[in-house]
C-alpha positions as CSV (number, residue, x, y, z in Angstrom):
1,X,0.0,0.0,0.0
2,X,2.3,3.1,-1.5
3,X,0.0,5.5,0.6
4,X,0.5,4.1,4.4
5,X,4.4,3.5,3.6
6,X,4.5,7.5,2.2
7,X,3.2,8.5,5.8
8,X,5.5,6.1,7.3
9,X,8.4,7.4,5.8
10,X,7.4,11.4,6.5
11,X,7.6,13.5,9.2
12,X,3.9,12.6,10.8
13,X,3.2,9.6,13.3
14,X,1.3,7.2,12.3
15,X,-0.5,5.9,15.6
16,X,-2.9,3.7,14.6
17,X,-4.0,1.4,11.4
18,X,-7.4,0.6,10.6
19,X,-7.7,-2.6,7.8
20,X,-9.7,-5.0,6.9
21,X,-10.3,-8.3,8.7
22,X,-8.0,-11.2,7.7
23,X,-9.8,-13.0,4.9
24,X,-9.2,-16.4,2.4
25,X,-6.9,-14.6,-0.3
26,X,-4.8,-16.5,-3.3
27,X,-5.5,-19.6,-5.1
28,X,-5.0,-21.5,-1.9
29,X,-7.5,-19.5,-0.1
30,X,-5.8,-19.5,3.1
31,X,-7.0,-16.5,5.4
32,X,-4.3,-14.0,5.6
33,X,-3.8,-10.3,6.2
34,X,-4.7,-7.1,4.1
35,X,-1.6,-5.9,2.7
36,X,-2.2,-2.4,4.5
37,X,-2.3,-5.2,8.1
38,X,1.0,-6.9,6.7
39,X,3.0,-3.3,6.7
40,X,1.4,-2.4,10.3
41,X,2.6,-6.0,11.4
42,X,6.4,-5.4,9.6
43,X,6.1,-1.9,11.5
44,X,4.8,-3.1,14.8
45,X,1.7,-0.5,14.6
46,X,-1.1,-0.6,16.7
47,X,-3.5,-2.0,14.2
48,X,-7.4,-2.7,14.6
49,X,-9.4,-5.1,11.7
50,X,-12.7,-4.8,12.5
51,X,-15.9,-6.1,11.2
52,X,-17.8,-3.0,11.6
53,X,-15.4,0.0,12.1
54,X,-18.7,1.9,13.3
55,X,-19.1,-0.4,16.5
56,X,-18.8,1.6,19.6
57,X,-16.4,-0.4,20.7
58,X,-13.8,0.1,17.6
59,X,-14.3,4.1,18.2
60,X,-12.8,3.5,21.7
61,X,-9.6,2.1,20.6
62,X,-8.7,4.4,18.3
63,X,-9.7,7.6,20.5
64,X,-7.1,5.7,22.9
65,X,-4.2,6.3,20.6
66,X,-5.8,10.2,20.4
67,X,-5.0,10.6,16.6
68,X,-5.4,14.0,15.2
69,X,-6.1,13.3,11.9
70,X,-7.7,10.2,9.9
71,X,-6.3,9.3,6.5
72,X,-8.4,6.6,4.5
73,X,-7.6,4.6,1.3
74,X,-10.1,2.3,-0.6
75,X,-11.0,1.0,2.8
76,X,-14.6,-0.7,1.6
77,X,-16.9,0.6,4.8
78,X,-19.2,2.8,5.4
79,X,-17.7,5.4,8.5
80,X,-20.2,6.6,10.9
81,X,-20.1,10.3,12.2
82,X,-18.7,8.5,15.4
83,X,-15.3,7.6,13.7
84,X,-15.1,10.8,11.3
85,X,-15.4,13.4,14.1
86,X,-13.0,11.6,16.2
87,X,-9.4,13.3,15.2
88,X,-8.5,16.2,17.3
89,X,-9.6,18.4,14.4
90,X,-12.5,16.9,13.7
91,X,-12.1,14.6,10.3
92,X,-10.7,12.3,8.1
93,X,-9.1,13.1,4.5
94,X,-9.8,10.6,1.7
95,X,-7.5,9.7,-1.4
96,X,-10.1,9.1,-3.6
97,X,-8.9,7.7,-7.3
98,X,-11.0,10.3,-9.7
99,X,-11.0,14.4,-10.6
100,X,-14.0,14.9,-8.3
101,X,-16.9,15.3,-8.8
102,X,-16.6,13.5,-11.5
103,X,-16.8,9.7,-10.5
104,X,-18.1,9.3,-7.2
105,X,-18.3,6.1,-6.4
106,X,-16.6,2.5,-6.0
107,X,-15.2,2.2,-9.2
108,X,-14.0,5.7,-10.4
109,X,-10.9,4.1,-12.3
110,X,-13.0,1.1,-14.3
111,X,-15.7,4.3,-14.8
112,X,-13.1,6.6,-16.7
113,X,-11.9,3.7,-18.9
114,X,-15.8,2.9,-19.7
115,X,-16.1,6.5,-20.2
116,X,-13.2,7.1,-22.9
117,X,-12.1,9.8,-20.3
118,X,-8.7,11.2,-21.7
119,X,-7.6,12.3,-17.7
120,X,-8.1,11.1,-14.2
121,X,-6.5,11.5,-11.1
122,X,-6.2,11.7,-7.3
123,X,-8.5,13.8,-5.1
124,X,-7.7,15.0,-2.1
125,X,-11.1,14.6,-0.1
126,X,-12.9,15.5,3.8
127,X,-14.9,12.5,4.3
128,X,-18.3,13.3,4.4
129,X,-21.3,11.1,5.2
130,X,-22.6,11.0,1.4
131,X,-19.9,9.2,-0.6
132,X,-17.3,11.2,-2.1
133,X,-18.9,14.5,-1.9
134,X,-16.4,16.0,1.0
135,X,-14.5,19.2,0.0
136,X,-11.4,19.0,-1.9
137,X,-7.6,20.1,-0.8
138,X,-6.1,19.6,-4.1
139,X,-6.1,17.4,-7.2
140,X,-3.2,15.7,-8.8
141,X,-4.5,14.9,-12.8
142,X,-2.4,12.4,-14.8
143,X,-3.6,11.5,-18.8
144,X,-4.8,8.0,-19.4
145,X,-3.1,5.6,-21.9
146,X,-4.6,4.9,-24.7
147,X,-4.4,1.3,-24.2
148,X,-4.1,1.5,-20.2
149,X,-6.2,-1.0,-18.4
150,X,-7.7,-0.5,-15.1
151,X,-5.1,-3.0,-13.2
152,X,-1.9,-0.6,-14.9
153,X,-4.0,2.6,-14.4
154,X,-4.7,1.8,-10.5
155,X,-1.3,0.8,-9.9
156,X,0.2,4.4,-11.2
157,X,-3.0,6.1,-8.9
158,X,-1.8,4.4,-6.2
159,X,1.5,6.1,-6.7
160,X,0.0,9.8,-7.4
161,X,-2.2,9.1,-4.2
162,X,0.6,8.7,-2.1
163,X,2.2,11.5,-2.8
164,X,-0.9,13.5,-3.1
165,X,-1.8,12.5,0.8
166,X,1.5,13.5,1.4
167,X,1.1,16.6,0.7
168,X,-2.2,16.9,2.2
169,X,-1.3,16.3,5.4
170,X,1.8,18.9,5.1
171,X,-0.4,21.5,4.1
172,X,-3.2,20.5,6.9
173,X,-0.7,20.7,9.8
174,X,1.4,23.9,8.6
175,X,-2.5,25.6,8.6
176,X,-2.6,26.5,5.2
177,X,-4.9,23.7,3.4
178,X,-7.9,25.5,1.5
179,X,-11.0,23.5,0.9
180,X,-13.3,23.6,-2.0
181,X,-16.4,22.3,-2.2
182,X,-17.4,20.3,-5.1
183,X,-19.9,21.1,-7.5
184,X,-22.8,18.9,-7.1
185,X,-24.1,19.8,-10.4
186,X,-21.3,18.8,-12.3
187,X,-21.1,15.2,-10.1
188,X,-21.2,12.0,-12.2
189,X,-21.1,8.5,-10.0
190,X,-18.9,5.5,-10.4
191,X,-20.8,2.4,-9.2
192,X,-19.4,-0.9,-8.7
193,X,-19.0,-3.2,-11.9
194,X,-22.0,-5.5,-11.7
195,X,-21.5,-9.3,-13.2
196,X,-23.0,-8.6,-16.1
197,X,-21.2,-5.5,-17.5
198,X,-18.6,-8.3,-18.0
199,X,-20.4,-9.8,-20.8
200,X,-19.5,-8.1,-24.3
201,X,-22.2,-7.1,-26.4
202,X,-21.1,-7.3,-30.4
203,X,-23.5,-5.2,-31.3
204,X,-21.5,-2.3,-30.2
205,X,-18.6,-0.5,-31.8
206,X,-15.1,-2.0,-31.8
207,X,-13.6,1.3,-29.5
208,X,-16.7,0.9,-27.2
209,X,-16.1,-3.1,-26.8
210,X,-12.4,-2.2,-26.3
211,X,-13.4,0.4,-23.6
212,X,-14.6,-2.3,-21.8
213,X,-12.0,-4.7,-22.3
214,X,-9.6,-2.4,-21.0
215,X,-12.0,-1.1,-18.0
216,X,-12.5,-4.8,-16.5
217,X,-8.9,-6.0,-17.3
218,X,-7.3,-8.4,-15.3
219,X,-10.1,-8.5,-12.8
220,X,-13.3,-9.2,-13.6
221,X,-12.1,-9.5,-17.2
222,X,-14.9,-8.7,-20.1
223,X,-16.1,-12.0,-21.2
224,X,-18.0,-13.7,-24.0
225,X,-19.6,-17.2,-24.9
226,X,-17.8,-19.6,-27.1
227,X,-19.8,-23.0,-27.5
228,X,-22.1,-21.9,-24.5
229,X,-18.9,-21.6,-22.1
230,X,-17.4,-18.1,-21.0
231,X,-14.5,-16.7,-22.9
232,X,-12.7,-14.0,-21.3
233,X,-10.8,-11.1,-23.5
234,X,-7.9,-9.3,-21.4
235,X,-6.5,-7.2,-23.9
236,X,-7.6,-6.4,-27.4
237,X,-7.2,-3.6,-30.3
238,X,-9.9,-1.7,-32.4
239,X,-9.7,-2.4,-36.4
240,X,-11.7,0.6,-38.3
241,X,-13.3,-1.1,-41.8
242,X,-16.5,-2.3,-43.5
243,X,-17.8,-5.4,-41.4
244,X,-20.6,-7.9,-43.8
245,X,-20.4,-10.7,-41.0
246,X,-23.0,-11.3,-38.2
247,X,-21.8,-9.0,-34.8
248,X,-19.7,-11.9,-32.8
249,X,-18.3,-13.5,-36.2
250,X,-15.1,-14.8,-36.2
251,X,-13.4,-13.9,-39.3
252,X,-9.6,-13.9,-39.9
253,X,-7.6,-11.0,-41.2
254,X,-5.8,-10.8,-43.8
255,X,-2.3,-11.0,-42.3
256,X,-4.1,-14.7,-40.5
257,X,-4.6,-13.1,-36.8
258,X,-7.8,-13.6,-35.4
259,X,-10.8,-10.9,-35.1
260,X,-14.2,-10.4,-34.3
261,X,-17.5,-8.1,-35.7
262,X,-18.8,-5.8,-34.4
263,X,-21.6,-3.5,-35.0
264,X,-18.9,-0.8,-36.2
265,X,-15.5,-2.4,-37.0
266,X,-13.6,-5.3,-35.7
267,X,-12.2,-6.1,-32.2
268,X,-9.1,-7.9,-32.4
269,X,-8.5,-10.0,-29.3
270,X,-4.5,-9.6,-27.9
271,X,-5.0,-11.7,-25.0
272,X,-7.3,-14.6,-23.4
273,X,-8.4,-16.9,-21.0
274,X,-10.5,-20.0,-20.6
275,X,-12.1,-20.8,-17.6
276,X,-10.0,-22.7,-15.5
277,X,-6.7,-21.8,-17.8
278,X,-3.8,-19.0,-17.9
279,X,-4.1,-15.8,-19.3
280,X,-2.4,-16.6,-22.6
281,X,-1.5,-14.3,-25.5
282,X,-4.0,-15.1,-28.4
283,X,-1.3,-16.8,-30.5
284,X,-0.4,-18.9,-27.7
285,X,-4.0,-19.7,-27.1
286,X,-4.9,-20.8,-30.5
287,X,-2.3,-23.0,-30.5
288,X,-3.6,-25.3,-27.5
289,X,-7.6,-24.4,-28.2
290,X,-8.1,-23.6,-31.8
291,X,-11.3,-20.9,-32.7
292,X,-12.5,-21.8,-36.2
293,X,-13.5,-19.2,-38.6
294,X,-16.7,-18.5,-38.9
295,X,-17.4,-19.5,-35.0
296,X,-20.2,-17.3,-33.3
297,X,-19.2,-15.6,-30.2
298,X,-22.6,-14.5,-27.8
């Protein structure tokens, strides 16, 4: 977590760390530790993993370690008034992973991909009780790749965050932080990815259907139906041209690599996986499942 070893290494205490519960992780699903509770562990932090960090009880422990401010980080709960008033100056600061106030929500980093946003960044945020709508200390903007995907694109936020928190909490205890509130008006929301956004429908444009490739890549991975069983593209490219085949078609190009219509274009898939099966590139694939042309993808 880039963001709690930044504090650790500036000139502010960290005197308390708030995670997650241990749960099953990996392919072995053995229950382990957040990697935010792994760095408090290494550090030999106080550190609290509650259930419900609103329960009156998990308030008490950290008023004990009297912490003046409260810095929070994707931390997946909902924080009663209890817990955000409890800092000696009366909040918490949020790194939240969009411009605000565009992209409120869970998923403001799969939401910009979807969106064919050319920007994002890091925001700078009070916690307030409706999500993401606290004022804003400062925004750090970085441009989007045009083939970025939202694992390579979260791993560079979580970078800008850091330093952005930083920075906050500088300019919070030298007294000179100015806070902005956001425009309501202008507010967009970034819900969580439901299941079936996953699925690929071929009846939309190549860019749009590689949008969404990129936006769900590695996890949940946009998927598709090959002989009734799910398909899952990773990575593909966009192929402007006139399309006569049936949206879904398998068809292959010219030079022999493998494509797929669309209702404007052809996607051109760069990397998939089978269920059960590695993440191969699409040469690779073919080699150990072959995809006949003129297959029908759903």
């Amino acid at each position: 977590m880039p963001s709690l070893e930044r504090l650790l290494g500036g000139p502010h205490r960290v005197v308390v760390v708030v995670s997650q519960p241990d749960r099953r992780r990996g392919r072995g699903r053995r229950q382990s530790p957040s990697p935010v509770s792994e760095i408090a562990l290494r550090e030999q932090l106080p550190l609290l993993r509650p259930e419900r960090v609103g329960a009156p009880e998990v308030a008490a422990a950290i008023r004990d370690h009297t912490p003046d401010l409260g810095v929070v980080v994707a931390f997946g709960q909902f924080i009663p008034r209890r817990v955000r008033e409890l800092p000696t100056l009366g909040y918490l600061i949020n790194g939240h992973a969009s411009l605000l106030p565009r992209h409120r929500g869970a998923a403001p980093i799969q939401r910009a991909i979807l969106a064919g946003d050319a920007t994002t960044g890091v925001s700078i945020m009070r916690v307030e009780r409706e999500m993401d709508a606290g004022a804003v200390a400062l925004r750090h903007e970085i441009a989007i790749g045009p083939e970025e995907d939202a694992g390579s694109l979260a791993a560079r936020l979580a970078i800008v965050a850091a330093d952005a928190l930083a920075e906050g909490v500088d300019s919070i205890a030298e007294g000179r932080v100015r806070w902005t509130p956001q425009d309501d008006a202008a507010a967009t929301t970034a819900p969580k990815i439901e299941r079936g956004e996953s699925r690929l429908d071929w009846g939309q444009p190549a860019a749009a259907l590689v949008r969404r490739v990129r936006a769900l890549a590695p996890f949940p991975g946009a998927f598709t139906l090959l002989d009734g069983q799910p398909l899952r593209i990773l990575a593909a490219r966009a192929e402007a041209g006139a399309v006569a085949a049936a949206p879904g078609t398998v068809v292959r190009a010219p030079d022999g690599a493998l494509r797929i219509a669309t209702g404007d274009g052809w996607l051109r898939p760069l990397r998939l996986q089978r269920a059960g099966g590695r993440a191969l590139e699409t040469a690779e694939f073919l080699r150990g499942r072959a995809i006949p042309e003129g297959a029908a993808l759903a």
